[in-house]
NUFIZA-898790 format. One record per residue (C-alpha): residue number from 1; residue in three letters; x, y, z. Coordinates in steps of 0.1 Angstrom, whole numbers, always signed. Each point is the difference from the previous one (the first is absolute). Layout:
% NUFIZA-898790
REC   nr  rest     xx     yy     zz
REC  NUM   ALA      X      Y      Z
...
END
This chain:
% NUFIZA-898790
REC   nr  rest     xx     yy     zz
REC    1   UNK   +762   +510  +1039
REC    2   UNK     +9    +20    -30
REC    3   UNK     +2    -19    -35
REC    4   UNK    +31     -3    -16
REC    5   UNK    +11     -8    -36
REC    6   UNK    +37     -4    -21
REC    7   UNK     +1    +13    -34
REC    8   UNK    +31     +6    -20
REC    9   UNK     -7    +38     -7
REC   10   UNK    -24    +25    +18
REC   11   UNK     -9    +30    -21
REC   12   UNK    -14    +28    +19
REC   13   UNK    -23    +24    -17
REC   14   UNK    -26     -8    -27
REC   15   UNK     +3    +31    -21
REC   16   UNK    +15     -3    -35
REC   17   UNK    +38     -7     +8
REC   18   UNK    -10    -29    +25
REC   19   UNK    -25    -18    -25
REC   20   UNK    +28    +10    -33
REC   21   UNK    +27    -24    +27
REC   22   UNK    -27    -25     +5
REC   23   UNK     -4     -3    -38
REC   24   UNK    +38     -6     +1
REC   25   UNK     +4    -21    +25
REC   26   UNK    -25    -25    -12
REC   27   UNK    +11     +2    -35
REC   28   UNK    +37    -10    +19
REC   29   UNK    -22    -28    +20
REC   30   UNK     +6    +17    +40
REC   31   UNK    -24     -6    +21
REC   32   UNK    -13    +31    +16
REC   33   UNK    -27    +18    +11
REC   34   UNK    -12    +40     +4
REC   35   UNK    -10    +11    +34
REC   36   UNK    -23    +33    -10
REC   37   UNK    -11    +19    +32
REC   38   UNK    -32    +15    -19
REC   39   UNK    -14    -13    -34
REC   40   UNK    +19     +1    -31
REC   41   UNK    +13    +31    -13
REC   42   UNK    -10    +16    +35
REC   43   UNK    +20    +33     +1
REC   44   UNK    -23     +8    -37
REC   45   UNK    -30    -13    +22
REC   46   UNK     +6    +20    +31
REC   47   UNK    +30    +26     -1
REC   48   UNK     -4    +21    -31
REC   49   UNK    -23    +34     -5
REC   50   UNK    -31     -3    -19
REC   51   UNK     +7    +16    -33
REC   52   UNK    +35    -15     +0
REC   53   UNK     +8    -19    -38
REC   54   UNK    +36    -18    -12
REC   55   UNK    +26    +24    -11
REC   56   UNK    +11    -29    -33
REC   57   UNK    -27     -5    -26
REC   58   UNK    -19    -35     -1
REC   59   UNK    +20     -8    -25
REC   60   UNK    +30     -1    +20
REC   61   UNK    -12    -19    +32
REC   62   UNK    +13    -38     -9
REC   63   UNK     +4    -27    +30
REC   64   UNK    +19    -32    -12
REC   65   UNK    -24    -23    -17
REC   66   UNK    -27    +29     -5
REC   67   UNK     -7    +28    -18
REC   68   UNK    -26    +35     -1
REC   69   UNK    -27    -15    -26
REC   70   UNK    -27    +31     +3
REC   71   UNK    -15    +20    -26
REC   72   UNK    +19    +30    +16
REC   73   UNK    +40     -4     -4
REC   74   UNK     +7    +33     +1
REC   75   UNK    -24     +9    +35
REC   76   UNK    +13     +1    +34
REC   77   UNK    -13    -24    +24
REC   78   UNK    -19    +12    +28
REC   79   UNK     +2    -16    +38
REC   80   UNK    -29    -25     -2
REC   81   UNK    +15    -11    -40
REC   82   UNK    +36     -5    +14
REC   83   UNK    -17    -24    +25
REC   84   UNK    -19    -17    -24
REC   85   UNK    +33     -3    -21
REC   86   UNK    +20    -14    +28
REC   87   UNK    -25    -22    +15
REC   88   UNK    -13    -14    -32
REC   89   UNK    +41    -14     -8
REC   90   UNK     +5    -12    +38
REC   91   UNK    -30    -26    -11
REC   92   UNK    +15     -4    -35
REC   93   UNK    +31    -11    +14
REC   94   UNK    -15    -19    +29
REC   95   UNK    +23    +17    +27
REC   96   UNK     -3    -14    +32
REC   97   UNK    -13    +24    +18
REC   98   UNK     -7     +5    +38
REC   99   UNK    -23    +30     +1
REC  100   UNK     -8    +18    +34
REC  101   UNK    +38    -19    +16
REC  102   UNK    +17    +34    +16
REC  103   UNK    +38    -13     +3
REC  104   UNK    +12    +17    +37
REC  105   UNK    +36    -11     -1
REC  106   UNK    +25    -19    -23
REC  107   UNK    +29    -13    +18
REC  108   UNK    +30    -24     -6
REC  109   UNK     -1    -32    +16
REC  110   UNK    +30    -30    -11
REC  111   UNK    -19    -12    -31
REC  112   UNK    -11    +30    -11
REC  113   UNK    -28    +25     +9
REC  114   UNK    -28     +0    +26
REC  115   UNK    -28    +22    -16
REC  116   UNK    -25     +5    +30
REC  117   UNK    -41    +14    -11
REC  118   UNK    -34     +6    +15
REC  119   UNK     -4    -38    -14
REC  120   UNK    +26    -20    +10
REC  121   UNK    +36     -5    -11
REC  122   UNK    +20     -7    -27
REC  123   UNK    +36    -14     -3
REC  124   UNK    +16     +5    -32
REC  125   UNK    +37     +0    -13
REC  126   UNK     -6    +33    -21
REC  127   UNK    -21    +29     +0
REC  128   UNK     -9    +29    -25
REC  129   UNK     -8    +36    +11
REC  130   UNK    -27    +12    -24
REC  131   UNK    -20    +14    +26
REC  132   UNK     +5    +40    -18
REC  133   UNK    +18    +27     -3
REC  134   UNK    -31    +29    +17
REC  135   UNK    -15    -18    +28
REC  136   UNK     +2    +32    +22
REC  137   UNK     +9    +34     -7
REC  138   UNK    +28    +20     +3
REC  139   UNK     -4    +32    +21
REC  140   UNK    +23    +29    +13
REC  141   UNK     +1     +3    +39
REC  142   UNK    -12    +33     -4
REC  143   UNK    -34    -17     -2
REC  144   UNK     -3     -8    +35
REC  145   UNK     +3    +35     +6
REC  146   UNK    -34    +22    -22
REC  147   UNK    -25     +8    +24
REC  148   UNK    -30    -21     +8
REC  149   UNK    -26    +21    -20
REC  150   UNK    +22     -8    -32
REC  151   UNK     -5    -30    -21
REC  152   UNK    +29    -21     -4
REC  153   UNK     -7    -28    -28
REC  154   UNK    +24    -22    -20
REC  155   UNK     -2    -13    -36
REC  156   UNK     -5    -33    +15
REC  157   UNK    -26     +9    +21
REC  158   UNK    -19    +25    -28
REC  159   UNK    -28    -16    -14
REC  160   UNK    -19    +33    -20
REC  161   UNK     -9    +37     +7
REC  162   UNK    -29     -7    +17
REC  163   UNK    +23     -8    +30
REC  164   UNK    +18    +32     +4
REC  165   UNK    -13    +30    +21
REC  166   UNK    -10    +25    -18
REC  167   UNK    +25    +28     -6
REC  168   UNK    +39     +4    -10
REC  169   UNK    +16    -32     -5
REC  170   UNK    +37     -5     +0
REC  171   UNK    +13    -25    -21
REC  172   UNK    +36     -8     +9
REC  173   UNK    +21    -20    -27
REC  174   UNK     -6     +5    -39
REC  175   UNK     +8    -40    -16
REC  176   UNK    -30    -19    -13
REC  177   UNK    -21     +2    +30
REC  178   UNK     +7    +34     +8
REC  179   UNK     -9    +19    -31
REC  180   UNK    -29    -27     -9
REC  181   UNK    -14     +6    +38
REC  182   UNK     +5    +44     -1
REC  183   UNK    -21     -4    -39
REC  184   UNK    -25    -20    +18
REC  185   UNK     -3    +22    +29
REC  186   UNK     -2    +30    -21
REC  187   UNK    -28    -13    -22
REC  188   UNK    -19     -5    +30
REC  189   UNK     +5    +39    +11
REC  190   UNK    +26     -4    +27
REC  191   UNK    +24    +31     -2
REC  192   UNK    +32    -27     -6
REC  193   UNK    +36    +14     +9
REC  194   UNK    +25    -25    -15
REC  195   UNK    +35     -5    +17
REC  196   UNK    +27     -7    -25
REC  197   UNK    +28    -20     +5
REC  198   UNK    +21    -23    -27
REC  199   UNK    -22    -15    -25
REC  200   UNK     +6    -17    -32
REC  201   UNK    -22    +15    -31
REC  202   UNK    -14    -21    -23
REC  203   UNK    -23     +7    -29
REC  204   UNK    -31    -25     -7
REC  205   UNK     +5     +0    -39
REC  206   UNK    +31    +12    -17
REC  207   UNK     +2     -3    -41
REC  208   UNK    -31    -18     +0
REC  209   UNK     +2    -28    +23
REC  210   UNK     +1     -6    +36
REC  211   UNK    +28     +7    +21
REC  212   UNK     +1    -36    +12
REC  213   UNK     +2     -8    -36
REC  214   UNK    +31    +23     -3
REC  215   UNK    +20    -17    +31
REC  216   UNK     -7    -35    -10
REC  217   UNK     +8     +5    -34
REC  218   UNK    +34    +21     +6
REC  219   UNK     +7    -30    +29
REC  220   UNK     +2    +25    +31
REC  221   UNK    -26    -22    +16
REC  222   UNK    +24    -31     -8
REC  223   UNK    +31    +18    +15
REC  224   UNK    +13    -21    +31
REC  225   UNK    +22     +2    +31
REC  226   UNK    +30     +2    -18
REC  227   UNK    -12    +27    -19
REC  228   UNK     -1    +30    +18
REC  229   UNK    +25    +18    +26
REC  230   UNK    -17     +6    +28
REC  231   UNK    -24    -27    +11
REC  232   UNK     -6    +13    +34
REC  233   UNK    -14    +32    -21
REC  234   UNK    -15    -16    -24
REC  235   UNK    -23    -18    +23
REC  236   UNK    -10    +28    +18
REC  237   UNK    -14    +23    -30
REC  238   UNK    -33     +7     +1
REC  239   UNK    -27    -14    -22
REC  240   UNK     -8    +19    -33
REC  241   UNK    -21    +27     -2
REC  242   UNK    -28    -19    -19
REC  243   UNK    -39     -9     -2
REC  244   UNK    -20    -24    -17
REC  245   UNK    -31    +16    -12
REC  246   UNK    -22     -4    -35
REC  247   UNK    +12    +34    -12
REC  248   UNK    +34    -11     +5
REC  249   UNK    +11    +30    +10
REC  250   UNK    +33    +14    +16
REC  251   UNK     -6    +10    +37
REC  252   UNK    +29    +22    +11
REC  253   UNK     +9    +30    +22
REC  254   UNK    -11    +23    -30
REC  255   UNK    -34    -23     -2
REC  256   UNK     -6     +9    +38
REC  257   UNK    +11    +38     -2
REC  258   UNK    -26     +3    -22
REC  259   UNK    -27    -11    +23
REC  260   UNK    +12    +22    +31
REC  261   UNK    +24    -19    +15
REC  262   UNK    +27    +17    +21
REC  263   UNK    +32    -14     -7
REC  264   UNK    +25     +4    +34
REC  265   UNK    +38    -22     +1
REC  266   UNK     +5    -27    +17
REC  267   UNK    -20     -6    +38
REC  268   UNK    +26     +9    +24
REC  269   UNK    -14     +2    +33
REC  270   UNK    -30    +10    +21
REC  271   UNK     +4    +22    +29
REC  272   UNK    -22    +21    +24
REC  273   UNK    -28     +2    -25
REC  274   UNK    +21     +5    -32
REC  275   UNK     +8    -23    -24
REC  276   UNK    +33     +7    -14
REC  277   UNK    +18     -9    -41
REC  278   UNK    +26     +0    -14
REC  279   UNK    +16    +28    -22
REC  280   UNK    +13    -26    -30
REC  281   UNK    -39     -6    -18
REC  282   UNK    +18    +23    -33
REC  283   UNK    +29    -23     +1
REC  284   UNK    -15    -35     +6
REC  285   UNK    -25    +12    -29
REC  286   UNK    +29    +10    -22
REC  287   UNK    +20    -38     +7
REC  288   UNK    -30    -16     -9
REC  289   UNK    -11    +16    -35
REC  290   UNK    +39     -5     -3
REC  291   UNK     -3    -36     +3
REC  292   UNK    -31     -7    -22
REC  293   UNK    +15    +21    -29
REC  294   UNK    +28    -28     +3
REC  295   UNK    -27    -28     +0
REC  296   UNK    -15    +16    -28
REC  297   UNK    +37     +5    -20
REC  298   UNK     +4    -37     +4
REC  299   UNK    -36     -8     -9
REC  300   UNK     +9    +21    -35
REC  301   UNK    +29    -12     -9
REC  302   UNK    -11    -40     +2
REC  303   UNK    -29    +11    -20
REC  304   UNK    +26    +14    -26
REC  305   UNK    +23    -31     +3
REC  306   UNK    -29    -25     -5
REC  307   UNK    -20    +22    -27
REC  308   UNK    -29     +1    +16
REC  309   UNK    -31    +17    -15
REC  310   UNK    -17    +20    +26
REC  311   UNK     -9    +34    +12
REC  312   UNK    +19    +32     +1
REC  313   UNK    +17     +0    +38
REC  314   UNK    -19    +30    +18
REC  315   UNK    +18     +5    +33
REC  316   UNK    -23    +10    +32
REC  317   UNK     +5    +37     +8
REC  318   UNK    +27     +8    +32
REC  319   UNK    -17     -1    +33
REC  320   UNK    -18    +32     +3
REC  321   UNK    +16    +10    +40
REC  322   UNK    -13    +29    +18
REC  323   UNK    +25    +32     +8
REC  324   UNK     -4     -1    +36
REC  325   UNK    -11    -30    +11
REC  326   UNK    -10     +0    +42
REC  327   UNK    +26    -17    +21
REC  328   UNK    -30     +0    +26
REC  329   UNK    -32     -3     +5
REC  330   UNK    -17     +5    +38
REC  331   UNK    -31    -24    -11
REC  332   UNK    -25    +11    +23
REC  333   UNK     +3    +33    -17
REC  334   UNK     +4    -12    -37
REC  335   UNK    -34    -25    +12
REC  336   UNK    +17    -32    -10
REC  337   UNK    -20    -28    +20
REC  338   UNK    +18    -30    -10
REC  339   UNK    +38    -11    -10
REC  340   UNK     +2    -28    -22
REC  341   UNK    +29    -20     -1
REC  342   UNK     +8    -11    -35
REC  343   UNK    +39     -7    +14
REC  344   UNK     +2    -33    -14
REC  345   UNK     -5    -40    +16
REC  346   UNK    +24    -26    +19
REC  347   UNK     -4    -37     -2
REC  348   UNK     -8    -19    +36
REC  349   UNK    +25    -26     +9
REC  350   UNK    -11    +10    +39
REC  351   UNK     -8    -40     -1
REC  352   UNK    +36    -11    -10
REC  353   UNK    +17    -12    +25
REC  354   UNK    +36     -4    -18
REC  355   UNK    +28    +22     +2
REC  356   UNK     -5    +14    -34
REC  357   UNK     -2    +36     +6
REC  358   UNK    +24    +27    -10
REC  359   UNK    +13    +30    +23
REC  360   UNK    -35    +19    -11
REC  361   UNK    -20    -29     +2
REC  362   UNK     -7     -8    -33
REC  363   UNK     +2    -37    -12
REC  364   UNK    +37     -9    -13
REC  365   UNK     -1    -15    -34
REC  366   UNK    +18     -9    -29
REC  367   UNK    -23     -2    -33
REC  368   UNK    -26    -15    +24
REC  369   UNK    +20    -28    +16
REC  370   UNK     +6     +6    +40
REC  371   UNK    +31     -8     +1
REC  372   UNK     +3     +0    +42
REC  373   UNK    -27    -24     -1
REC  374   UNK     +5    -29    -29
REC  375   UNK    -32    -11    -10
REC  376   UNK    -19    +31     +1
REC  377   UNK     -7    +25    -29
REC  378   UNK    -21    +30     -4
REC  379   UNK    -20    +14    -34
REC  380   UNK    -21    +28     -4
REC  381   UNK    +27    +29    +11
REC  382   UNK    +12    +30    -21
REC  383   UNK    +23     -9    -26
REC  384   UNK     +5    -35    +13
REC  385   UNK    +16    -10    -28
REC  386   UNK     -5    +23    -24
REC  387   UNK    -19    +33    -10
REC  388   UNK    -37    -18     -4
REC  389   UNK     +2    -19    +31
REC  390   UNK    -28    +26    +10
REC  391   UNK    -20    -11    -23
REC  392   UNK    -27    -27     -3
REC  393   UNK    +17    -11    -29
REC  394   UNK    +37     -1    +13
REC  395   UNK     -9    -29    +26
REC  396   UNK     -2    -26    -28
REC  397   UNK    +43     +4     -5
REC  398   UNK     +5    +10    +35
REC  399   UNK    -13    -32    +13
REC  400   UNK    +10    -22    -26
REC  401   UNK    +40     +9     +9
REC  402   UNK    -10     -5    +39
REC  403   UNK    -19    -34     -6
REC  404   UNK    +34    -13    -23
REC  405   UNK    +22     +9    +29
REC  406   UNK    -22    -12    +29
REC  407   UNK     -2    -32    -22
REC  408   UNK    +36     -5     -3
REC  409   UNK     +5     +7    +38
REC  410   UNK    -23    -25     +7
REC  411   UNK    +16    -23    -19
REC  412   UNK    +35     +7    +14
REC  413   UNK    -14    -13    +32
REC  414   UNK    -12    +38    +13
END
């Protein structure tokens, strides 16, 4: 017979965002507990590529309650040190975690929720989604479709360049993971043709300091729900074009260009042997060097309104786009051996068993709080509640609004 256990709150997921509510929640006096299917931090341990470091400096990676105190503020933390980082504050804080307790279904029951895992049960009156934002990867159909002599590797699956075929790779999407993957791959020797579709540009350093500086300063990363028009959009733009690395430099398309890679537009389709692109790469390029010059207008003038003493502002050159870029490529013919999907990552809720799901199956949420389903909240998503939701450092706020509002349901009798 299976054990089973009550508890006010369940959080799910032992990442950053779950241990940042558990800090809240026992600050608030909730009894809870974090069911973590893996170890602490186990996406870092298990689910990222080997050379793979934090987009935000050290400096910027703050949990509630505990703070970056190396000798290297300004570095980028590798895999093995964002692990350390998050594992060192889950025993700081004392969270009550359940390591190695895969949660298989979460379901409503009259007093609340059932949460059902490999080691029993748990009966709770709320629960918190903090289980991530990439826990698989998101892939085009098409994929089902290249031939069995052709690679087909996602981010999530991409661990380094000794695990690709030799020969062409394909790198489809050009975000973070994208252009930092095609760089990789290039350095290794791989002839890398890069697929191109919207992409936000972002310099490293701009006047001196870096970006992140910039945005948290200015307070984009601050700017909440209310503060945009299109959330839907905003939610769905892809992750800076960005790289921690000790030369702090700028990877962009120009940075790739000049190491041989073939810039193509946007992946859009395979078929009989030919993988097929769109015809907008000039204009997607154009839309975003549009968009960072705006970044870096606003960047200017609240360095003019608050007299700031820095730098002269140097803006990146526009993106350097072929005349005639190939609309297809038959890749048995062009000997690419492998496609790498760098198309971006989904959150699993395929363990949710709560009518909580959108027409395109995506959790329904307001700010983090389910409403279909009182009791239960998410954290860790895009934009949650604001621009540096994404962030390591953004779970501290996020959670503390979700922990005041699952407080004060609990106390209405929720």
């Amino acid at each position: 017979m299976s054990e089973s256990r009550d508890v006010t709150t369940v959080i799910v997921g032992a990442g950053h965002s779950g241990l940042a509510m558990s800090y809240h929640l026992a600050a608030r006096d909730v009894p809870h507990v974090v069911l973590e299917r893996g170890e602490v931090a186990n996406s870092w341990r298990h689910e990222r590529w080997d050379s793979l470091r934090l987009l935000t400096p050290n400096w910027q990676n703050q949990l509630p309650g505990f703070t970056y105190e190396g000798a290297d503020p300004d570095g980028f933390m590798r895999c093995a040190e964002v692990v350390s980082f998050i594992d060192a504050y889950a025993r700081t804080i004392e969270a009550p975690v359940h390591t190695g307790t895969c949660v298989t279904s979460v379901r409503a029951d009259d007093s609340g929720y059932v949460v059902d895992t490999n080691k029993g049960t748990w009966t709770c009156r709320s629960v918190v989604l903090a289980s991530g934002a990439c826990n698989a990867p998101a892939i085009p159909e098409a994929a089902a479709r290249l031939p069995d002599d052709v690679a087909s590797i996602t981010a999530f699956d991409y661990k380094s360049p000794a695990d690709v075929p030799a020969g062409g790779v394909l790198v489809v999407g050009a975000s973070a993971s994208g252009l930092q993957i095609a760089a990789e791959l290039a350095g290794a020797g791989h002839p890398v043709t890069l697929a191109v579709g919207e992409h936000v540009r972002m310099p490293r350093t701009y006047r001196g300091r870096d970006i992140q500086h910039w945005l948290q300063e200015t307070g984009r990363l601050d700017e909440g729900l209310d503060d945009v028009d299109d959330l839907v959009r905003v939610r769905n733009v892809p992750s800076p074009q960005l790289v921690g690395t000790e030369d702090r430099s700028t990877l962009d398309l120009n940075a790739l260009t000049a190491r041989g890679v073939e810039l193509v537009g946007r992946f859009a389709g395979y078929n009989d042997g030919n993988a097929q692109f769109s015809g907008s790469l000039r204009n997607v390029c154009s839309l975003a060097d549009l968009k960072l010059g705006r970044l870096l207008g606003q960047i200017d003038e609240w360095i003019d309104e608050h007299n700031q003493d820095t730098q002269p502002g140097e803006r990146p050159a526009p993106t350097n786009v072929p005349d005639s870029p190939r609309l297809m490529i038959n890749l048995e013919r062009a000997g690419i051996a492998s496609v790498v999907w760098a198309t971006g990552y989904r959150p699993d809720y395929s363990w949710l068993d709560l009518p909580v799901f959108d027409r395109k199956g995506k959790l329904s949420h307001t700010g983090g709080v389910v409403d279909a389903a009182p009791g239960v909240y998410a954290l860790g998503l895009t934009f949650l509640r604001r621009r540096s939701s994404s962030f390591i450092h953004g779970a501290d706020a996020d959670a503390a609004d979700l922990a005041e509002h699952l407080t004060a349901w609990l106390k209405a009798g929720g």
